[in-house]
C-alpha positions in Angstrom: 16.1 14.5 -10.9 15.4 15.8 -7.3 13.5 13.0 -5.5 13.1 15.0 -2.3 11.7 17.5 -4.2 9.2 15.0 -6.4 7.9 13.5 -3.3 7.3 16.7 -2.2 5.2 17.9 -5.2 3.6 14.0 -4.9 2.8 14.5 -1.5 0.3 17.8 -2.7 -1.2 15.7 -5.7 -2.2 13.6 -3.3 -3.9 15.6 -0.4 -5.5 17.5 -3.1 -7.2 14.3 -4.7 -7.7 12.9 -1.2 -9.8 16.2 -0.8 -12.0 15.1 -4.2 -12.7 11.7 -2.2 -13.5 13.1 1.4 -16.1 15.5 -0.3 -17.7 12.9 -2.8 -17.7 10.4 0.4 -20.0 13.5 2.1 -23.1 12.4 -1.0 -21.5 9.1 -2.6 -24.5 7.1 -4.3 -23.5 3.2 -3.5 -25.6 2.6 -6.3 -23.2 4.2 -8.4 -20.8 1.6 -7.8 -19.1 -0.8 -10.9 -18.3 -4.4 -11.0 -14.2 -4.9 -12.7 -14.6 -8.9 -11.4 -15.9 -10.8 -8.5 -16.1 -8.5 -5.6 -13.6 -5.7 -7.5 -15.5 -2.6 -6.9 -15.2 0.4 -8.6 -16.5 4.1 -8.8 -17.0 7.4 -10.6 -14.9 8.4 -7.8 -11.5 5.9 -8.3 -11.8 7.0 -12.1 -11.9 10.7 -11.6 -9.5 10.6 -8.7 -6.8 8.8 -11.2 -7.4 10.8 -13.9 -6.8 13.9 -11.4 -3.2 12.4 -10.3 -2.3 11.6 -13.5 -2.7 15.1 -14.8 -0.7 16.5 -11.7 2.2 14.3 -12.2 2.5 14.7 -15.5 3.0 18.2 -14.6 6.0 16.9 -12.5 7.3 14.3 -14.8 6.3 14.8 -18.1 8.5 11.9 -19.7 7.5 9.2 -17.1 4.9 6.8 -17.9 2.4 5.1 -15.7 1.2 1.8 -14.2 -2.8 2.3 -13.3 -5.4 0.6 -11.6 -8.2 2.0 -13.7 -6.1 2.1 -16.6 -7.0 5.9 -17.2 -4.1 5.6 -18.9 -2.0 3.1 -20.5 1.3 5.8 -21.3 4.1 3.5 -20.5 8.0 5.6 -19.9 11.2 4.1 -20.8 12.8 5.0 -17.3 10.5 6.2 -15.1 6.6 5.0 -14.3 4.0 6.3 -11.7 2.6 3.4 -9.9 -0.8 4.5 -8.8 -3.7 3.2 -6.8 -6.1 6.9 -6.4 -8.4 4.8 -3.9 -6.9 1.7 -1.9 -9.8 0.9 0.1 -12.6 1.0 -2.6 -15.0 -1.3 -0.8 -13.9 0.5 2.7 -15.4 4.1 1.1 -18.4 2.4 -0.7 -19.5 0.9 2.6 -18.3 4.0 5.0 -15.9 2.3 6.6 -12.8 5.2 7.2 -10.2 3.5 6.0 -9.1 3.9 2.4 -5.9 5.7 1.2 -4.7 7.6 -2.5 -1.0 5.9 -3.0 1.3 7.0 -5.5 4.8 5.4 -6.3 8.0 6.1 -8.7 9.7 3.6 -10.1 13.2 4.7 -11.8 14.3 1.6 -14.4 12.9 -1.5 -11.7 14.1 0.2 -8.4 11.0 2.0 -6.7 12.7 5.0 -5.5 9.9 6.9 -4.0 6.2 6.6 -2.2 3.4 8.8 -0.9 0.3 7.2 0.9 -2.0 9.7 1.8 -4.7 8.2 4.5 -7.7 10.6 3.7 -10.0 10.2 7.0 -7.0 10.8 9.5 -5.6 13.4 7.5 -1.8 11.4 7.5 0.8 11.7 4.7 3.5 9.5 4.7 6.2 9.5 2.3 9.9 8.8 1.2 12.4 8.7 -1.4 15.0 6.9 -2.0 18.0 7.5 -0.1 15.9 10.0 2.9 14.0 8.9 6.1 10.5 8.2 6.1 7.9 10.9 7.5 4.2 11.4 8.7 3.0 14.9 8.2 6.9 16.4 7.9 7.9 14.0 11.4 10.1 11.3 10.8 8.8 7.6 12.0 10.6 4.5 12.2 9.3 0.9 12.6 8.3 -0.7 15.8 11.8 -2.0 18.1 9.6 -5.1 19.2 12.1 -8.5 18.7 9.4 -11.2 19.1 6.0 -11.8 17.2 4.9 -12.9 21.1 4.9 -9.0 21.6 3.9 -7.6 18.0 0.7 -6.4 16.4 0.3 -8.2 13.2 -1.5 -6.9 10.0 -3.2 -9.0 7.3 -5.4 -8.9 3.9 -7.9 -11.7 3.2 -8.4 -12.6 -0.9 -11.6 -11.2 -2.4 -12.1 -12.9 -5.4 -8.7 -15.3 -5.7 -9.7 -18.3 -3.3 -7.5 -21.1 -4.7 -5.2 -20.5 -1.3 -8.0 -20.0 1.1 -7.7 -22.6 3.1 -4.5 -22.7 3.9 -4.0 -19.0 4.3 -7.1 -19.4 7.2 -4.5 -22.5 8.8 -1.5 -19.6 8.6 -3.7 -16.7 10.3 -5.1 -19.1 13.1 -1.4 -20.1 13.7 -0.5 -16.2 14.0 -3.3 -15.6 16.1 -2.1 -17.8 18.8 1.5 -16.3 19.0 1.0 -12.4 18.9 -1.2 -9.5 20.4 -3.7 -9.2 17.6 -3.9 -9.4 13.8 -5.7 -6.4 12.1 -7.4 -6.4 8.8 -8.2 -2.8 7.6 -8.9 -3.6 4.2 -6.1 -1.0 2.9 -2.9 -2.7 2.3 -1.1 0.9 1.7 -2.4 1.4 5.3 -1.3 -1.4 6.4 2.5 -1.2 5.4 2.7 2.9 6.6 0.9 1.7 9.9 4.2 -1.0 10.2 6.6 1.7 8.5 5.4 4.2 11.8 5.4 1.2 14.6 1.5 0.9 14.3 1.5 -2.6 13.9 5.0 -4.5 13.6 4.6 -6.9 10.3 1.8 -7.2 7.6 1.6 -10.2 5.4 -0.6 -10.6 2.1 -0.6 -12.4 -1.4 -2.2 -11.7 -4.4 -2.1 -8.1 -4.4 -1.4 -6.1 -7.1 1.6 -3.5 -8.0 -0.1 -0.2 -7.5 -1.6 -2.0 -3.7 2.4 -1.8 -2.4 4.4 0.0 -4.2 4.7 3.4 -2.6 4.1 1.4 1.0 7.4 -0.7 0.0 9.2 2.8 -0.4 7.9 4.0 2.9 8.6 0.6 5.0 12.3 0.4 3.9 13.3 3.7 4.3 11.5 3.5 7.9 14.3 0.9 8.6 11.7 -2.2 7.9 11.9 -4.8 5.8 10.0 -6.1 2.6 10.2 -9.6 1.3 8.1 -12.6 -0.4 7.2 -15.4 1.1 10.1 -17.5 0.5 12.5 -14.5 2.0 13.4 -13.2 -1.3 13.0 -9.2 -3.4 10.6 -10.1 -5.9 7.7 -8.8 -4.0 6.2 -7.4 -7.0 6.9 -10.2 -9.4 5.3 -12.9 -7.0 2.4 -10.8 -5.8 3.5 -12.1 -2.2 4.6 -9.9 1.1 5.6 -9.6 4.2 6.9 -6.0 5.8 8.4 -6.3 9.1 10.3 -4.4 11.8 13.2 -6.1 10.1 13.6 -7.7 14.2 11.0 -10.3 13.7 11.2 -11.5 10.1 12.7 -14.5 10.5 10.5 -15.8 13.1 7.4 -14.9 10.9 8.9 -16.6 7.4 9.5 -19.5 9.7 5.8 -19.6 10.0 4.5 -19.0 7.0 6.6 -21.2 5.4 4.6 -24.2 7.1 1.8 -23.1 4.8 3.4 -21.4 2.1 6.1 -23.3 0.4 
């Protein structure tokens, strides 16, 4: 398997369903829009948009299964699986706020080993593969050089229908906001992790967030020269629904931190 050449033919699936979404943005009907749980939207437009990836992909990789947030499909592949989410950002596009992203990841066995997050109102691809730099539109980035969280740009998600940890995730980001530029919540968490994979922001922090949320950013971070880990410091980002993407320079610090809340 050529992954340079997958992400490649990812990276066209992608702008081409991120087309479908800018046009139906042009008319969308918020009256349209579905309830999967408490504050979980959904669309005609996340639906269509997956099954329009998975048809393209399996046009790539005809023996690899997927992992779906609409569940279009439910195909699952002995070594290789798609982990898609065709609209991060749902609430973003329902309200017209621009930012909302299609994000597409392979995962070979339980290594991801590439990601494509396509950010449709700036017209960005990012993508990487295992083993290759990461790149914006065909120009390689890298992650912020920033050593201090004093001099960083922080990124964050806030729960939407999970609250058990509210409170003390609210002690955690007033503690941050004290000790860096800024925190950011865009409401994309794809965005969010390409935006610290290309120096936009310098870490991004989140828990409870789902497989097909990260995956392809995870790819992208890494192979930026960033970092990915849980909140105790550890891999299993995925398994423990926790993150934190760095510059890999100021990880430390910030686990140090979030540690105080997050045990």
């Amino acid at each position: 398997m050529e992954l340079i050449k997958i992400t490649s033919q990812v990276t066209e699936v992608a702008k081409q369903t991120g087309d479908f979404i800018r046009q139906e943005r042009k008319t969308f009907d918020p009256d349209k829009i579905e309830y999967k749980g408490l504050n979980d939207l959904v669309s005609y437009v996340d639906k269509t948009a997956e099954k329009r990836i998975v048809e393209g992909l399996r046009k790539i990789l005809p023996e690899a299964g997927f992992i779906t947030e609409e569940k279009t499909t439910t195909t699952v592949g002995e070594r290789y699986n798609w982990i898609i989410d065709p609209l991060d950002g749902t609430t973003n596009f329902i309200h017209g706020v621009p930012s909302f992203s299609v994000s597409i990841a392979l995962k070979e066995y339980n290594e991801l080993v590439s990601g494509v997050v396509y950010e449709i109102n700036l017209d960005e691809c990012f993508y990487a593969s295992k083993d290759t730099p990461a790149y914006l539109n065909g120009r390689e980035i890298r992650v912020s050089k920033n050593q201090k969280v004093a001099d960083s740009l922080l990124a964050t998600g806030f729960p939407y229908y999970d609250f058990g940890k509210q409170a003390v995730y609210i002690e955690l980001f007033a503690d941050l906001m004290k000790s860096c530029h800024g925190l950011r919540r865009l409401g994309s968490a794809a965005v969010d992790l390409v935006y610290t994979a290309c120096g936009r922001f310098d870490a991004f922090y989140e828990y409870n967030l789902n497989a097909w949320d990260v995956a392809a950013g995870i790819v992208i971070v890494k192979q930026a020269g960033g970092q990915v880990v849980n909140f105790k410091g550890g891999d299993e980002v995925l398994e423990t629904r926790e993150l934190l993407a760095t510059n890999g320079s100021i990880t430390e610090e910030l686990l140090t931190t979030i540690q105080k809340y997050f045990r």
